[in-house]
N, C-alpha and C positions, 0 to 999 in steps of 0.2 A: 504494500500500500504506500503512497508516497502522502506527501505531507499533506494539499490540497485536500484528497478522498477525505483524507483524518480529520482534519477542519471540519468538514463537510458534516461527515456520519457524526461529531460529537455537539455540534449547532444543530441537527435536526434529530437528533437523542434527546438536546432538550428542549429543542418544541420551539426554535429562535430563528425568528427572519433574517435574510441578509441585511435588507433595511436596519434591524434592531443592532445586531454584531455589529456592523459597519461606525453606528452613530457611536455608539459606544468603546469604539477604536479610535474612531476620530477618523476613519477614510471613508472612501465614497464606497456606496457599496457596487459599483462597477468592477472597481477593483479588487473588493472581494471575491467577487463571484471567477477572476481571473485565479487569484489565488486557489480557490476550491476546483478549479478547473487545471491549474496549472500550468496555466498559460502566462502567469509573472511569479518571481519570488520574492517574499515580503524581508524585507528587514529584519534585524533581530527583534529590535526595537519593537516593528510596526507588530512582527509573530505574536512578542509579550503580551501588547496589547489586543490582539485580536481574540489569543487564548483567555485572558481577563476578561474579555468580555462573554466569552461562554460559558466561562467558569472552571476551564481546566489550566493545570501546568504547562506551560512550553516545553519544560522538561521531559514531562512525561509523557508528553505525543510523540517527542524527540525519539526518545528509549522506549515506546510503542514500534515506531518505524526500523530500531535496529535489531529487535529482539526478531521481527517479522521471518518467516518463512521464504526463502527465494530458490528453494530447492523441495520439491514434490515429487515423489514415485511413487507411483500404483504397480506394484508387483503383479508378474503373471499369476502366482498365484492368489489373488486376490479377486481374476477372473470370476471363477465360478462359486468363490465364497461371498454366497448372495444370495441374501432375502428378499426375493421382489414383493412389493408391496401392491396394492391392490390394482394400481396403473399396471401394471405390467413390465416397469421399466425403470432403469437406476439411471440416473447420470451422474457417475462420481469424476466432478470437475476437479484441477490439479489447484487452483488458487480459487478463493473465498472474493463474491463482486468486487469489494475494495480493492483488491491486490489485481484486476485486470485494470490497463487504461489502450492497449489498442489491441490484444489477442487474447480469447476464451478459447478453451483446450477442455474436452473430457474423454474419459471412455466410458461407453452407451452398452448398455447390456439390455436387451428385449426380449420378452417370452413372444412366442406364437403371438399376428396376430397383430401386435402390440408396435402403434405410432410415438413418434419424439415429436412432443409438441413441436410449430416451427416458432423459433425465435420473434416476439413482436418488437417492429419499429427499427427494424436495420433498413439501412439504405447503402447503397455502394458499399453492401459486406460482400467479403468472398469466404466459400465455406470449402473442407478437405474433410474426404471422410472416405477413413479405411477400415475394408472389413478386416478383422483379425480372426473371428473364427463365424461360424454359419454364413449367411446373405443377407442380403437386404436388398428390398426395392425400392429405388427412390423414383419420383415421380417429379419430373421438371417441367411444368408448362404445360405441353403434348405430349412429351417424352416419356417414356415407361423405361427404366434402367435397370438390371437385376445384375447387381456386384459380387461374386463370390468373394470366397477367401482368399487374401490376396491384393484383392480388385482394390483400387483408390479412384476417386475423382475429386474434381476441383471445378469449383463453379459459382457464381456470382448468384449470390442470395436472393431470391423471387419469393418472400415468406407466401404472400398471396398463393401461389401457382407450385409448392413443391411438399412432399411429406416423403417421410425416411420411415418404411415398415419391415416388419421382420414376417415375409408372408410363408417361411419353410415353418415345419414340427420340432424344430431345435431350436434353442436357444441360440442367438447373435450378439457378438459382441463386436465394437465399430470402436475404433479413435476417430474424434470427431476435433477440428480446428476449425474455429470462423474469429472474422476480423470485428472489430464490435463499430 
């Protein structure tokens, strides 16, 4: 997670507008929303007071960001050691929303049968997704796609026009990458 996300997730933890944060930093809240965006970096100075005004340490967002996870493995054997739950389907992603700012990564396990919702509200994302063990059929626009083991493609995100199903009597597992 970088500092921005962190700003962000502990101002709306506690129920605080950027308007509010801002007036009480003393900056505009344009600039806020850059910072939570991470699109400028604040000062030390400007941090202190931004954190003051939400009510956390600078420090401790600080040593939040270094403790943070930046190395993730899902073991093959962690495959098939899986409890599907009533959907039909796991998606054990490698990093937590906060810790993505331009690539989402999971592996997709599906019983028979059983769709991965599509992603709402991507625009100009591009998606890869490999099968690693059964099939899957994906479905692009007109396209009918059927991937074995193996198979990868790569394709430009149509949430509208596409779904990813596991239509064999075995269970599918997929590594799945899209751009957010």
């Amino acid at each position: 997670m970088n500092l921005g996300a962190l700003i962000r997730r502990c101002r709306k933890d506690r129920k605080l507008t950027l308007r509010t944060v801002a007036e009480k930093a003393g900056i505009s809240e344009g600039f806020l929303s850059q910072v939570e965006n991470s699109v400028s970096s604040p000062s030390v100075e400007t941090l202190i007071k931004i954190c003051d005004s939400i009510g956390v340490h600078a420090g401790d967002l600080i040593n939040q960001i270094n403790r943070q996870e930046n190395l993730v493995i899902i073991r093959r054997a962690e495959w098939d050691d899986v409890d599907l739950p009533h959907t039909g389907f796991i998606t054990r992603r490698f990093f937590a929303p906060e810790n993505r700012s331009t690539l989402d990564s999971a592996v997709l396990v599906l019983e028979t049968d059983r769709s991965i919702p599509v992603r709402k509200g991507i625009k100009n994302g591009q998606e890869i997704i490999c099968v690693l063990k059964g099939s899957l059929e994906l479905i692009y626009g007109e396209r009918t796609v059927l991937l074995s083991e193996g198979d990868t493609v790569h394709f430009w995100s149509k949430p509208e026009m596409q779904s990813i199903t596991n239509r064999t009597k075995e269970l599918a597992i997929a590594l799945w990458v899209g751009t957010l």
